[in-house]
Kinemage of the C-alpha trace (Angstrom):
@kinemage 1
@onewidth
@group {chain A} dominant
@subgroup {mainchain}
@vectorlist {calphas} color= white
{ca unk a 1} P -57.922 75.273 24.119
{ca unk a 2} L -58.167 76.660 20.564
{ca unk a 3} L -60.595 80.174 20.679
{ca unk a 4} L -64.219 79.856 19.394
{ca unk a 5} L -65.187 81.646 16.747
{ca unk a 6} L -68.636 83.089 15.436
{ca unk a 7} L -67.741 81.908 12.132
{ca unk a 8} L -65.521 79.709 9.851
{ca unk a 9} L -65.074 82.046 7.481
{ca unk a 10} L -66.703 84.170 5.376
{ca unk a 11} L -68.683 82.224 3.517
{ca unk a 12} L -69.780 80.291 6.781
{ca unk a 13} L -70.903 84.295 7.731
{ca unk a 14} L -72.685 84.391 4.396
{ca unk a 15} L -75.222 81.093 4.807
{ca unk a 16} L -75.887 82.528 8.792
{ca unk a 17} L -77.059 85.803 7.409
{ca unk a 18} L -79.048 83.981 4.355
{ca unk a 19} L -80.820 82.259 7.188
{ca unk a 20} L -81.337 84.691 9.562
{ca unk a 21} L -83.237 86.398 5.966
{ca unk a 22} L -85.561 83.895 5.484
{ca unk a 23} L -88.692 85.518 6.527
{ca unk a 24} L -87.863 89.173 4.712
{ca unk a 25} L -89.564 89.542 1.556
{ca unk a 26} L -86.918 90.449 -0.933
{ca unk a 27} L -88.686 89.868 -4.151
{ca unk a 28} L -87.233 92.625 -5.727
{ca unk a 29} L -84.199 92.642 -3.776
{ca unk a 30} L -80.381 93.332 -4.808
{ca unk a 31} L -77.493 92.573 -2.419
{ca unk a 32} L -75.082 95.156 -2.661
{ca unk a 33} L -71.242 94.829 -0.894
{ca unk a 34} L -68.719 96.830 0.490
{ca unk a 35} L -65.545 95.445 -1.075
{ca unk a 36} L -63.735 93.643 -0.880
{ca unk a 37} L -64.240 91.653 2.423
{ca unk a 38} L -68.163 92.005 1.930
{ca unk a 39} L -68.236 90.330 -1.122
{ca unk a 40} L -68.028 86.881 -0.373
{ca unk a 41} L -70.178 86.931 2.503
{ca unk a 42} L -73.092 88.744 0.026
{ca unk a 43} L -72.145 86.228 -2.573
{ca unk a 44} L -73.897 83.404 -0.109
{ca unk a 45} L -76.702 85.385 0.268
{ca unk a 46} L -77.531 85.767 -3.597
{ca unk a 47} L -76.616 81.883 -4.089
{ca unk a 48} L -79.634 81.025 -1.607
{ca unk a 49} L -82.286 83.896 -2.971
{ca unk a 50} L -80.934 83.842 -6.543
{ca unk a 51} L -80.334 87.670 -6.080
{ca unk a 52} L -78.083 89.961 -8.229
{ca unk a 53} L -75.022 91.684 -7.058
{ca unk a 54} L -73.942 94.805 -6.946
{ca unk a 55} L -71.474 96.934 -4.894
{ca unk a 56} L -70.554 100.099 -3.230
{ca unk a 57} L -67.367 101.935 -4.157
{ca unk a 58} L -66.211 103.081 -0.921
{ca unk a 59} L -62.491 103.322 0.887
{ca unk a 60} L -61.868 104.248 4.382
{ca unk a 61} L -59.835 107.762 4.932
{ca unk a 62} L -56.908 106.580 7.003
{ca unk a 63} L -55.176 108.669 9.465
{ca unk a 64} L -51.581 109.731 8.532
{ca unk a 65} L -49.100 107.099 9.801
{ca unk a 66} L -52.305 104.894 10.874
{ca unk a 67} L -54.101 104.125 7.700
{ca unk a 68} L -56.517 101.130 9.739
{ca unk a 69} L -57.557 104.088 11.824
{ca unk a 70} L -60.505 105.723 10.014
{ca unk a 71} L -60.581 109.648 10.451
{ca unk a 72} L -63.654 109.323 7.763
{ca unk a 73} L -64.670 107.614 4.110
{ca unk a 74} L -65.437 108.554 1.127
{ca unk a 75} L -68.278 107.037 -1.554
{ca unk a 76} L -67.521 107.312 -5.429
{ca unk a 77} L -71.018 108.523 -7.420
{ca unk a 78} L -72.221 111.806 -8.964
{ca unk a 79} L -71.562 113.661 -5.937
{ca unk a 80} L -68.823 112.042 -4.276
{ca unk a 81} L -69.909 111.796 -0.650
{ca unk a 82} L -67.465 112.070 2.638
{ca unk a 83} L -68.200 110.836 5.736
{ca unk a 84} L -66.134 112.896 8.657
{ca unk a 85} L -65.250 110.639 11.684
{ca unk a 86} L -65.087 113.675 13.990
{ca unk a 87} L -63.539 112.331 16.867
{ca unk a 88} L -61.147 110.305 15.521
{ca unk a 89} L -60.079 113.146 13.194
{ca unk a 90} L -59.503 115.758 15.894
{ca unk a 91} L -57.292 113.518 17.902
{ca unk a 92} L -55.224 113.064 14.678
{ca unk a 93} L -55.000 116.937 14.307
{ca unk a 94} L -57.437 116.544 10.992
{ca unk a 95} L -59.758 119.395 10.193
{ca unk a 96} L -62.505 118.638 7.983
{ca unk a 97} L -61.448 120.222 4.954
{ca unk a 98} L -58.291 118.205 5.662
{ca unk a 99} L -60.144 115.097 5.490
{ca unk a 100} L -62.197 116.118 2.738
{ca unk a 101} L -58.856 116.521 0.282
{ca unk a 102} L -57.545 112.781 1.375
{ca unk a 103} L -60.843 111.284 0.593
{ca unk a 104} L -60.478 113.047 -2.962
{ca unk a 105} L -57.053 111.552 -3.460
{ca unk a 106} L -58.576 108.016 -2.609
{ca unk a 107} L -60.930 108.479 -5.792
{ca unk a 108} L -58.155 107.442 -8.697
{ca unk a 109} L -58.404 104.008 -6.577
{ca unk a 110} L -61.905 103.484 -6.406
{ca unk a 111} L -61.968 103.980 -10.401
{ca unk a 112} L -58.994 101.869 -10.954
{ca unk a 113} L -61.216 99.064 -8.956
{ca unk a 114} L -64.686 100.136 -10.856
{ca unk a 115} L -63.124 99.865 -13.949
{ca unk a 116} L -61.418 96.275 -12.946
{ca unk a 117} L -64.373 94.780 -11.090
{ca unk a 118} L -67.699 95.930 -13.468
{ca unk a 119} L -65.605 95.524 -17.017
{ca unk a 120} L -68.620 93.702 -19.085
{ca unk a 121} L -71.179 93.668 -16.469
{ca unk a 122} L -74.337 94.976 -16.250
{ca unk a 123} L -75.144 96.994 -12.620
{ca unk a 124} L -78.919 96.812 -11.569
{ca unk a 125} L -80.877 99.442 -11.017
{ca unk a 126} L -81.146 100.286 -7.537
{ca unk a 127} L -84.122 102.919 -7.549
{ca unk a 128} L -87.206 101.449 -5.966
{ca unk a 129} L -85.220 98.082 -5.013
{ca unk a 130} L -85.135 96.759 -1.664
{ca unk a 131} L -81.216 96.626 -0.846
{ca unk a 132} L -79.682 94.061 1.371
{ca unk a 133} L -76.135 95.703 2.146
{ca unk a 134} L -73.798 93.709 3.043
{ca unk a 135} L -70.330 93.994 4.817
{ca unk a 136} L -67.726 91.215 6.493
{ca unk a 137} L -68.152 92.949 9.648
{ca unk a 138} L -67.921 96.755 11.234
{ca unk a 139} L -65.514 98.461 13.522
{ca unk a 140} L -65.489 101.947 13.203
{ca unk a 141} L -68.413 101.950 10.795
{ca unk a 142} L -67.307 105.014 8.980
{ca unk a 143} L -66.851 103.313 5.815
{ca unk a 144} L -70.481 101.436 6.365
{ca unk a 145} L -72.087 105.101 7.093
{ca unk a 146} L -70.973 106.587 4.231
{ca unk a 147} L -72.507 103.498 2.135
{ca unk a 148} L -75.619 103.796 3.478
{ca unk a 149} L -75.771 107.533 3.111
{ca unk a 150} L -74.923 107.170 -0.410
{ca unk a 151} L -77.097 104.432 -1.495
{ca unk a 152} L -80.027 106.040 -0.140
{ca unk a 153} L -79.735 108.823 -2.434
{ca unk a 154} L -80.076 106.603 -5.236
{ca unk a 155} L -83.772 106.037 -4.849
{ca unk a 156} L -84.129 102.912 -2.974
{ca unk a 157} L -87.180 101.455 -1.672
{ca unk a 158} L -86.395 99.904 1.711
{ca unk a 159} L -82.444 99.287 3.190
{ca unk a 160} L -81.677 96.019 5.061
{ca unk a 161} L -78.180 96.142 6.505
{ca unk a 162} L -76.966 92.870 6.954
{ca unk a 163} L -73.724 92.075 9.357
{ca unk a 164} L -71.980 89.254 10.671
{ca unk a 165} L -70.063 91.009 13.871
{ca unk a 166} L -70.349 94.369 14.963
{ca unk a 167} L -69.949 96.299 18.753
{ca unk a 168} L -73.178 96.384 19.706
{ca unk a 169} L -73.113 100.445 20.820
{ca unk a 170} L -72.501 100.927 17.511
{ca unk a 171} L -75.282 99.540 16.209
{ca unk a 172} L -78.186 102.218 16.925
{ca unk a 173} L -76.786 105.174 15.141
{ca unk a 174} L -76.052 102.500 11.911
{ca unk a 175} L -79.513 101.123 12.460
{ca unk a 176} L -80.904 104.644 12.140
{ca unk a 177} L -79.798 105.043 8.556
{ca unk a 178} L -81.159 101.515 7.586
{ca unk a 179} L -85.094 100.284 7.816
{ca unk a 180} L -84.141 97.121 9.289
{ca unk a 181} L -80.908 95.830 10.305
{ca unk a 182} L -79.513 92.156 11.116
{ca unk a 183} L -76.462 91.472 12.819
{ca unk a 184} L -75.533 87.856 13.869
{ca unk a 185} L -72.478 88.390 16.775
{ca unk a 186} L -72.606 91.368 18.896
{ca unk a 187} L -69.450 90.520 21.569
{ca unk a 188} L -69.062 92.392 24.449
{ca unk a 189} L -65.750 93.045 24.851
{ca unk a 190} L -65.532 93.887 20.716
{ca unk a 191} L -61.779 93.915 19.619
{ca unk a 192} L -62.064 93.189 15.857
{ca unk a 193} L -63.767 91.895 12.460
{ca unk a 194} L -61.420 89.330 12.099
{ca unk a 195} L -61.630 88.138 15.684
{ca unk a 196} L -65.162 86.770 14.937
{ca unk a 197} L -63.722 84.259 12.612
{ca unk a 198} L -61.662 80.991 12.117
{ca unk a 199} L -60.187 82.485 8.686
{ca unk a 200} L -59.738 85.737 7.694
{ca unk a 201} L -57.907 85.918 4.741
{ca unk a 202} L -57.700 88.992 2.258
{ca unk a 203} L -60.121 89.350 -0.292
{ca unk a 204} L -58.752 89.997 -3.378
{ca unk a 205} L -59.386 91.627 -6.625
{ca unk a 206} L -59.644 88.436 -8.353
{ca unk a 207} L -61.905 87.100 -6.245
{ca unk a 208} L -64.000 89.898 -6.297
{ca unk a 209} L -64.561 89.952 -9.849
{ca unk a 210} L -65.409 86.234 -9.958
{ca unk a 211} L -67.762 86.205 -7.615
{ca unk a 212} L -69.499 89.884 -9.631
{ca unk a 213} L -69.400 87.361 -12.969
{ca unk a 214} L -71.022 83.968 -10.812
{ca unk a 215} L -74.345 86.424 -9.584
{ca unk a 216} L -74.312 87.626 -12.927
{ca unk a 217} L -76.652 84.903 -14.009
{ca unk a 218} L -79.008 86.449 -11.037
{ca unk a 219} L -79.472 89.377 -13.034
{ca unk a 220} L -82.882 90.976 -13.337
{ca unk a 221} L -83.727 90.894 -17.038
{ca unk a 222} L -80.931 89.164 -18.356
């Protein structure tokens, strides 16, 4: 018997967590994704609430010889932010200042991909917005905590962090730097993102930037 998943794919993940939205006032609301994975499944969201897009520039700080292992992140802005995975990072041999200079070498990347995803486009303003953040899922979280960190320094109004599978024992310490949080599938026995759907293909670049061009049209003031 074939395995049951939570979800098709992402965009299947998308129209659940557009649903499971549909009493939240976001009237002044802009859905912002981690990319790339997050970026179709947000991209479903602003199709039903005619929301703009917008996303967070964020990459995971790999440990050395086991980059999907996350010893920390790191969030591009004024005052690039770095989130230390502490116990991951001491069983790796990391000290924090150790972590600290790899998440500086990951910042060439993130402005290769700002400059390739945002050519032409106009961000909206996130200061006194309500943000829905969205992500294809969370293992570790350290990427997601760094986000949320970040883009509450920009001013926001009110956080909504939206997910289609997580572990549910990590959910309380994410939910504490969110005002409300939604998450669809919390399994058990959690083994990973992609296990919660049928397809789980990479995103990629391309895809990114046409779905930043298709919300476009959402834009506030435009």
């Amino acid at each position: 018997m074939a395995p049951s998943h939570a979800f098709a794919d992402r965009q299947d993940a998308g129209r659940k967590l557009a649903a499971a939205l549909q009493d939240v006032d976001l009237g002044d609301a802009v859905v912002v994704a981690l990319p790339r994975g997050g970026v179709p499944v947000a991209e479903e969201i602003c199709k039903t609430y005619r929301l703009p897009l917008d996303l967070v520039f964020v990459r995971k700080i790999g440990a050395p010889g086991h980059q999907e292992l996350a010893v920390g992140a790191i969030v591009d802005g004024d005052r690039p932010q770095v989130v230390i995975n502490h116990r991951i990072a001491r069983s790796a041999g990391l000290t924090d200042a150790e972590v600290e200079m790899m998440g500086q070498d990951l910042l060439p990347e993130i402005a290769r991909r700002r400059a390739l995803y945002l050519k032409g486009l106009q961000r909206p303003s996130l200061a006194n917005k309500t943000l829905v953040v969205v992500d294809d899922g969370v293992a570790t979280g350290a990427t997601l905590r760094a986000s949320l960190r970040a883009l509450r320094e920009a001013g926001t109004k009110r956080i909504i962090l939206t997910l289609p599978t997580a572990p549910p024992d990590m959910l309380p310490s994410l939910a504490k730097l969110a005002d409300q949080t939604i998450c669809l599938d919390q399994p058990r026995y959690f083994h990973a993102v992609g296990a919660a759907y049928g397809r789980f293909d990479q995103t990629t670049d391309a895809e990114v930037v046409a779905a930043l061009q298709r919300c476009a049209v959402w834009q506030r003031g435009t």
